[in-house]
C-alpha positions in Angstrom: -211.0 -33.7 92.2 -212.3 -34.0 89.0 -215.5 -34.2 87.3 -217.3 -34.0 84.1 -220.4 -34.2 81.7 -221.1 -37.2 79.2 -223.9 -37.4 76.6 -224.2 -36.3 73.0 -223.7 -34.1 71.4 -222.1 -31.2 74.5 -219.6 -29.5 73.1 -222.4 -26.7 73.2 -222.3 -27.0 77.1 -222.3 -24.4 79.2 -221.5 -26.7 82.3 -217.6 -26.0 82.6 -218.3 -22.8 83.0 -221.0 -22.8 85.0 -219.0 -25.4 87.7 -216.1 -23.5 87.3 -217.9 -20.3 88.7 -219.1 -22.3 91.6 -216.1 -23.9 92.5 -213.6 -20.9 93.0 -211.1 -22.8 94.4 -208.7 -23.6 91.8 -208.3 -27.0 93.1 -211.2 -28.8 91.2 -212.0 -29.1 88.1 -214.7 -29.9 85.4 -214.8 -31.4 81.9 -216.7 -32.5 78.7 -216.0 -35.7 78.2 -216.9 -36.2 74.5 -218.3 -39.2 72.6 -221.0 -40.8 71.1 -221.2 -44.2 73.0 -221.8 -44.5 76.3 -219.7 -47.0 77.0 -216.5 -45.4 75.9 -217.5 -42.3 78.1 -218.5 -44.5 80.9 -214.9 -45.9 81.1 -213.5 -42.8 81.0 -215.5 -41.4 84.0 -214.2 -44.7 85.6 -210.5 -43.8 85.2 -210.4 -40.6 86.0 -213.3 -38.8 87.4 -215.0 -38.6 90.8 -217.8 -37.6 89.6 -220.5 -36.8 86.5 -223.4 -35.3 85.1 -225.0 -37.2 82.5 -227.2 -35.4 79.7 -229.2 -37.2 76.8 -229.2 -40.0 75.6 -227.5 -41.6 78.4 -229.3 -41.2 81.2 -231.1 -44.1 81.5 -227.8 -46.3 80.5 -226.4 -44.4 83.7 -229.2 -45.4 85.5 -228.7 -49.1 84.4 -224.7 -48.9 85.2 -224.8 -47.7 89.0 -224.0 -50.0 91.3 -227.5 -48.6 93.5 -229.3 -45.5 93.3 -231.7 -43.3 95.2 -235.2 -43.5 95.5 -236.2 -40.8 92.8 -233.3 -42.6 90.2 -235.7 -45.9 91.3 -238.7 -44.7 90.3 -238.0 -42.7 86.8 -234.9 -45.5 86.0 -233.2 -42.9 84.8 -230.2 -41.1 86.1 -228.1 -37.5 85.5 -225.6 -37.4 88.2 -223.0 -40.8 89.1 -220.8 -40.4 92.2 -217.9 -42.9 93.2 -218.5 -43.8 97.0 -215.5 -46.3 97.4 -215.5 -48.8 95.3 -219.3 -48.4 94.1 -221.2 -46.0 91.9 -224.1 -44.5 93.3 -226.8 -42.8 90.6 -228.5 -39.6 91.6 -230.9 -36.9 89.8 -230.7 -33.4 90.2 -233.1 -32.8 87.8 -235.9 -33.9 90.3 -234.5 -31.4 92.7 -234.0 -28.2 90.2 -237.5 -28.7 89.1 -238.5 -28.7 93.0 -236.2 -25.4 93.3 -238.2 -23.8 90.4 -241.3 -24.5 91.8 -240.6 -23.5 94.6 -239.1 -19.8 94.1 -241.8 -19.4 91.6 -244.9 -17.9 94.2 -247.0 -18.2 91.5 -247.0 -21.4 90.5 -247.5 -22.5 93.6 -250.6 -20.8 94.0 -251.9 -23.3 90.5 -252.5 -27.0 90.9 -253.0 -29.0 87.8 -249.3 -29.4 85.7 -248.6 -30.8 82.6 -245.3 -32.4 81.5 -244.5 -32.6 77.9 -242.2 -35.5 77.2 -241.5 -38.9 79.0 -237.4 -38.7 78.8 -235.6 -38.8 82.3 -236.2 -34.8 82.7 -239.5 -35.3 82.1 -240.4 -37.9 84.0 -238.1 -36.6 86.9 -240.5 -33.0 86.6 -243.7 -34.7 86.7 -242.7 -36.7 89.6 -241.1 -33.7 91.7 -244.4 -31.6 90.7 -246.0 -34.4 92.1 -244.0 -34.4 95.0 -244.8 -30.8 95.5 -248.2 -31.2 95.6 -249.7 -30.6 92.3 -252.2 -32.8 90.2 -249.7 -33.7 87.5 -250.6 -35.2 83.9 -247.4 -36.1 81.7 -247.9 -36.4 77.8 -245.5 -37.9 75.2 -245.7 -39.0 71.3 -245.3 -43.1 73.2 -248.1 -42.9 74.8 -247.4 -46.8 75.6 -244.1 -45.3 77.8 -246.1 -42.9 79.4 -248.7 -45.0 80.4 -246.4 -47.6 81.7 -244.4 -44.9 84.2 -247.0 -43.5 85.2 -248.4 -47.5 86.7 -245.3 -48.4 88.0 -245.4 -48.2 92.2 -245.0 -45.8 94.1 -245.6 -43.0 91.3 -249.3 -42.3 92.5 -251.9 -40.0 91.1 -249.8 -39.2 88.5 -252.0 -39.3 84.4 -250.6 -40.1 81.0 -252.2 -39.2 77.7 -250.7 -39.1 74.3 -249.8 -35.8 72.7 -251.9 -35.6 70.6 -254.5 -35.8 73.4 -253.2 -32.0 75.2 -255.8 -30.1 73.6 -258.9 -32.0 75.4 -257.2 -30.8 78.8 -255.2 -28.1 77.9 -257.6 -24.6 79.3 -257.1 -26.9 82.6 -253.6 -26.8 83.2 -252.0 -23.8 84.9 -248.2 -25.1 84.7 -246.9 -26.5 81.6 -243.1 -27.8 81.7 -241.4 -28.8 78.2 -238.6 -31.9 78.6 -238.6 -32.3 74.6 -234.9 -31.2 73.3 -237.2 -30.1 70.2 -239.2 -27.8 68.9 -242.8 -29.7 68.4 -245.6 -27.7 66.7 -248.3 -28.6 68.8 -249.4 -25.7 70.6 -250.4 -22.9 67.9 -253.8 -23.5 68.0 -254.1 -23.0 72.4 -254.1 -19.6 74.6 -251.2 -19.8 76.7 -251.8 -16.5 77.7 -252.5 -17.2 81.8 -250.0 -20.3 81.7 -246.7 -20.8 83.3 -244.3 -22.5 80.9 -240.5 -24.1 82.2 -238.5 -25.3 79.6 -235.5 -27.6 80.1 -233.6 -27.0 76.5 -231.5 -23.6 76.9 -229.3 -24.5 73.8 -232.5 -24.2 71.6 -235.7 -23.3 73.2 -239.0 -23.8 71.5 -241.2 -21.6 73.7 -239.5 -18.5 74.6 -241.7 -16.3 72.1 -245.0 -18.2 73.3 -247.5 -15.5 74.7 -247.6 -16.6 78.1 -248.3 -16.0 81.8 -244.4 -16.5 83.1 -241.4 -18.2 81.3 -238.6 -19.8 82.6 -236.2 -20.8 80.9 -233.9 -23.7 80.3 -230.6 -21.7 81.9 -232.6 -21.6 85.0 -233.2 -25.2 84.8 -230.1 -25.7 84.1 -228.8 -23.5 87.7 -231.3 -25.3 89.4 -229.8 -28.5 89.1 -226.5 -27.7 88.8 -226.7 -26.5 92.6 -227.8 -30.2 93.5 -225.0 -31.6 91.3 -222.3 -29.6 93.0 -223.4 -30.2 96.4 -223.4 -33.7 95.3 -219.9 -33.4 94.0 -218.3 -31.7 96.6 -220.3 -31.0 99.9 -220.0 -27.7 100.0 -222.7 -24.6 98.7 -221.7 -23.3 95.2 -221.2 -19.7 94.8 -224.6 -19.4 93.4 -224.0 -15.6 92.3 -221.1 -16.5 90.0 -223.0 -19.0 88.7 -225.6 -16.5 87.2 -223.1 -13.7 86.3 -221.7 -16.5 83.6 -225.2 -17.9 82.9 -226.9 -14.0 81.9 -224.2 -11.6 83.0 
């Protein structure tokens, strides 16, 4: 079978590698499939793919383009991971799920309650919501405040608060997790102590907050493992070879 990543620009992307390490069976395979509109890459995936991953900006075009979707792709209206299922295309995200995983293997976080999400893209809003999920009081921020504000209304999302980024420092001390879903670098928090904070960052490419003085970092390869493990299982059905996966990832 074969599968593949659209967005723009990827040919940094470390995703063929990555899926090749989990596959190991020399029988599937994984590609970039390059191009700058959505459509053209969409028709591609159409011909000859059973499956993708979709990276910005298309992930809400994917979301648009599946023939149904699954409750968390309902919610955010935004979609990284298409499937064929016969003759339909069914839209998940895996980014909800490798945010979950995160949290999850990260003791202390979960021992923090109030999160803040910069960015209202589909990563961010699929962190905010899976913090949510997970049980923590969540606020998500972004330069529209007008986007955040309307996500964060829609039904079903909750409890879930939206201020404008310029707004972080009146609740910043508060927050104990902070994850960053901007794919740039935004000077906005020299002025705060992040000292006792735990920062996640979903860029690995080009990470803004890797020399932040800071409780924990994660970085954005981690993310990027996280969901990956949803997206194969998606894929394929079967459990990745999640050692490989790291060995290409950090060696």
């Amino acid at each position: 079978m074969k599968f593949g990543l659209i967005g723009y620009p990827i040919e940094h992307s470390l995703s063929p590698k990555l899926f090749d390490a989990a596959y190991q069976n020399g029988k599937d395979s994984y590609e970039l499939i390059e191009g700058s509109s959505f459509e053209d890459a969409f028709a591609r995936f159409l011909e000859g793919y059973e499956g993708i991953n979709v990276t910005a900006p298309f992930k809400e075009l994917a979301y648009q383009r599946a023939d149904s979707a699954d409750s968390i792709c309902k919610l955010i209206e935004a979609s990284n991971l298409l499937v064929k299922k016969g003759d339909s295309i069914v839209a998940h995200n895996s980014d909800y799920w490798g945010v979950k995983y995160l949290l999850r293997l990260n003791t202390i976080a979960q021992e923090h309650k109030n999160l803040l999400v910069i960015g209202c893209s589909g990563a961010g809003k699929a962190a905010a919501l899976a913090a949510q999920d997970m049980g923590f009081n969540c606020t998500i921020a972004n330069r529209n405040y007008e986007k955040a504000k309307s996500f964060v209304n829609r039904d079903g999302i909750g409890e879930m608060k939206a201020i404008p980024l310029e707004g972080i420092g009146d609740i910043i001390d508060s927050q104990d997790v902070i994850i960053y879903a901007i794919p740039v670098a935004l000077d906005i928090f020299k002025n705060f102590d992040l000292s006792e904070k735990i920062i996640i960052e979903a860029n690995y490419r080009n990470p803004s907050l890797d020399n932040i003085i800071c409780e924990e970092y994660i970085n954005g390869k981690e993310w990027l493992i996280a969901q990956a493990i949803t997206s194969f299982m998606v894929f394929t059905k079967k459990e990745p070879n999640y050692k490989k996966m790291r060995e290409v990832l950090f060696g």
